[in-house]
N, C-alpha and C positions, 0 to 999 in steps of 0.2 A: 230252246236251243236246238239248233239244226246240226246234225252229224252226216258226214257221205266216208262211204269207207273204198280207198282202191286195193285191189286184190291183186298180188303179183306171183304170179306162177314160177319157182325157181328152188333150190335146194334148199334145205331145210336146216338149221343151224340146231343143233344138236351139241350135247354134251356127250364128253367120251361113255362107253359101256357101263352100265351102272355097278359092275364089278370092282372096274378098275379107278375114274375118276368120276365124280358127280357137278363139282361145282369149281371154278374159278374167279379169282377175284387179284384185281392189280393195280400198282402202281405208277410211276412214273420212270420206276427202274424193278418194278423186279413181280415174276407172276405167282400167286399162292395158290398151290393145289393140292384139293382136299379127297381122300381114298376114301369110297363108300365102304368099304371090309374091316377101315382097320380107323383107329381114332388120333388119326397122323395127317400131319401140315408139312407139305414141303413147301420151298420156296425155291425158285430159279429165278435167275438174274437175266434180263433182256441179252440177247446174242448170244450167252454163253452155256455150252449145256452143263455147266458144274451145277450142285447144288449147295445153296448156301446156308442152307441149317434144316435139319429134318425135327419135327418137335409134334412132342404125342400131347393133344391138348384137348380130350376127354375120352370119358371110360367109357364112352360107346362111339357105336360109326359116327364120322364126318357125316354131314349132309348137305352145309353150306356153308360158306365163307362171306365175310365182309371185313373193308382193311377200314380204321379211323384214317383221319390226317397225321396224326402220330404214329402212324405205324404199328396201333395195336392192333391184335389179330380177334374179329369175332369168328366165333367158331357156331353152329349148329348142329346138335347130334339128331340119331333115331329116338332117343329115350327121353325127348322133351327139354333139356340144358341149353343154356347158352354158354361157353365160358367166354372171358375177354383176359388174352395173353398179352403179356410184352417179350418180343422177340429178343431184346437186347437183354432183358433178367431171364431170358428162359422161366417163366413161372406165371403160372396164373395169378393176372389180380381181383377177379370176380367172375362167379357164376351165378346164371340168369336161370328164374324158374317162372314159370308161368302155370297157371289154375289146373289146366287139363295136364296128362299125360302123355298126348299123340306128339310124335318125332316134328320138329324142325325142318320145314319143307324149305324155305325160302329167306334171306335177311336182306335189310336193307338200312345202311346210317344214314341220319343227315348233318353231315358237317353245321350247318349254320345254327340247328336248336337242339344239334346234340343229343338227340329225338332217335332211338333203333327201335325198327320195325321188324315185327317177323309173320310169316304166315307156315299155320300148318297142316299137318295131313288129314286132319281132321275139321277144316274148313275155317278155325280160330286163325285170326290177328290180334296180335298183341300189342304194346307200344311200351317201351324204357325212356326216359331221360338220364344216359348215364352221368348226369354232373350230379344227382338227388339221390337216390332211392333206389333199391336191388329190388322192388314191387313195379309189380306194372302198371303205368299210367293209367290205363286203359287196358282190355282185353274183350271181344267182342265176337261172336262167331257169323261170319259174313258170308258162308260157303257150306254147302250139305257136301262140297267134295274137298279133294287136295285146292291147297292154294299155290300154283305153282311162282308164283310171278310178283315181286311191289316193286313202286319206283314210285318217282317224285321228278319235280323239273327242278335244277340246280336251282338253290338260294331260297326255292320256295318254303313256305312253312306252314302251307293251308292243304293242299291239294295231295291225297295218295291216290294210286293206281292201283289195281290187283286185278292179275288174272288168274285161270283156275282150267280145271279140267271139266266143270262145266260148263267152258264156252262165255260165260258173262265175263264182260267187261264193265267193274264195279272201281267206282269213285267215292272215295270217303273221304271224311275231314281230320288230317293228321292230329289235330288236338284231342277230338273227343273218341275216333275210329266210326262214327255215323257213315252208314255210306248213302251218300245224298243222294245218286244217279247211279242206274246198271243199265247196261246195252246188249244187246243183242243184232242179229244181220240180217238182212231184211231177205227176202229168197229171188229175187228179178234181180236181173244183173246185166248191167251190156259192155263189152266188149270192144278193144280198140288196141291196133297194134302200135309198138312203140318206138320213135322215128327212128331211125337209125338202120334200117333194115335189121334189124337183130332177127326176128323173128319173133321176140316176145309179144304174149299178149297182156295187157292191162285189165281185169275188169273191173268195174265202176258199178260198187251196191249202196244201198241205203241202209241205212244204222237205223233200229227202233228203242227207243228207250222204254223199260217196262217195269211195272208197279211192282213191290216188295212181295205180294201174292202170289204172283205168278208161278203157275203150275209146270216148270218147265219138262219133267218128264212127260209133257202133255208136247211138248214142241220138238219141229224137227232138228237132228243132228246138224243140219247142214247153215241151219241159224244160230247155231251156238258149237262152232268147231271148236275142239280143243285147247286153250289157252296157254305154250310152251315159256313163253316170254315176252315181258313188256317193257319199255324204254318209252318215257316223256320227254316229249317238245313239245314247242311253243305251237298251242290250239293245237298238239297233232299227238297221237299217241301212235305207236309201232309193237308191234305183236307179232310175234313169229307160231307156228302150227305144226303139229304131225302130219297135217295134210300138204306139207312141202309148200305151203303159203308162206309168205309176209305181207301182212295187212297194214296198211296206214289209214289211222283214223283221223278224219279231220272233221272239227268242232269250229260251226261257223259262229263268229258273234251276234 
């Protein structure tokens, strides 16, 4: 498989101060924000600045949020928990424990297998099936750093993403958490601006895929930027950076 990745030079999408919020996650009517200090979910309703129910839904920091289709709230702490609320009982209906310790970096459901993913500060992925078992499917350590980042392409039920603060870009297989393929950025790069007079430039690198050995504190920073966030589409994956990138990677057939 052939990958080319283009590089776009522009703001850096960022979550608010890690004091105040860390992670958001939303609906079709309404946004959930989770405060890194304290173990409280608010929720705000599109257009309106009221708020529509404040709910303390664990005994340590927030760290991440994901909402079901139902409406129940996944929560992430520092101290390794998952719970899963119902907004409308105000009460928790289950908390998620995984093997290690280390805090709750990242979540992610998948509506269609019911399938919750999480990555943590200590480089584990995990997997739930909440219709089965409070155990985890699976759990696998994919990362010697934070995992900041998972995603999936809607509907799918083979294919996870994860990115990290080591720069790889790691594809694993939702069922088993195998990760099949990691990438890395290749360092030639060239350059082209983009119509419109804007001013911007585009540039246009090469993706190297590399073997599960790999010595990466052997490799340069600049092949493996820091990995903020990742979003799947169709053959294309998107990654945003501290280095005020957004990368699109595209996967040829």
């Amino acid at each position: 498989m052939r990958l080319r990745q283009d590089s776009c030079r522009g703001s850096e999408l960022k979550n608010f101060r890690r004091d105040l919020a860390v992670n958001t996650a939303s609906t079709g009517e309404a946004w959930e924000l989770a405060f890194g200090n304290h173990a409280i979910s608010r929720r705000w309703q599109y257009f309106l600045s009221s708020t529509l129910f404040v709910e303390r839904i664990h005994d340590g920091p927030v760290t991440c949020l994901s909402l079901t289709e139902d409406q129940m709230i996944i929560g992430g702490s520092s101290v390794g928990s998952i719970t899963i609320s119902c907004p409308s009982a105000n009460e928790r209906v289950a908390t998620l424990r995984s093997a290690g310790s280390a805090g709750i970096s990242t979540l992610c459901f998948n509506p269609s297998s019911h399938l919750l993913f999480a990555g943590s500060f200590a480089g584990h992925a995990s997997c739930w099936d909440l219709r089965r078992t409070r155990k985890p499917v699976w759990e696998t350590r994919v990362s010697p750093n934070v995992i900041r980042s998972i995603h999936h392409l809607q509907n799918d039920k083979r294919t996870l993403v994860m990115g990290g603060i080591d720069g790889v870009l790691r594809v694993a297989d939702q069922q088993t958490g195998e990760v099949v393929s990691r990438y890395i950025i290749e360092g030639r790069s060239s350059s082209s601006s983009v119509p419109g007079g804007s001013g911007r430039l585009v540039e246009r690198k090469k993706a190297r895929r590399i073997a599960e050995d790999t010595r990466l504190d052997l490799m340069p920073k600049t092949s493996r930027p820091s990995i903020s966030c990742v979003a799947v589409g169709m053959q294309k994956v998107v990654t945003t950076h501290p280095d005020n990138y957004v990368r699109v990677w595209k996967f040829d057939k």
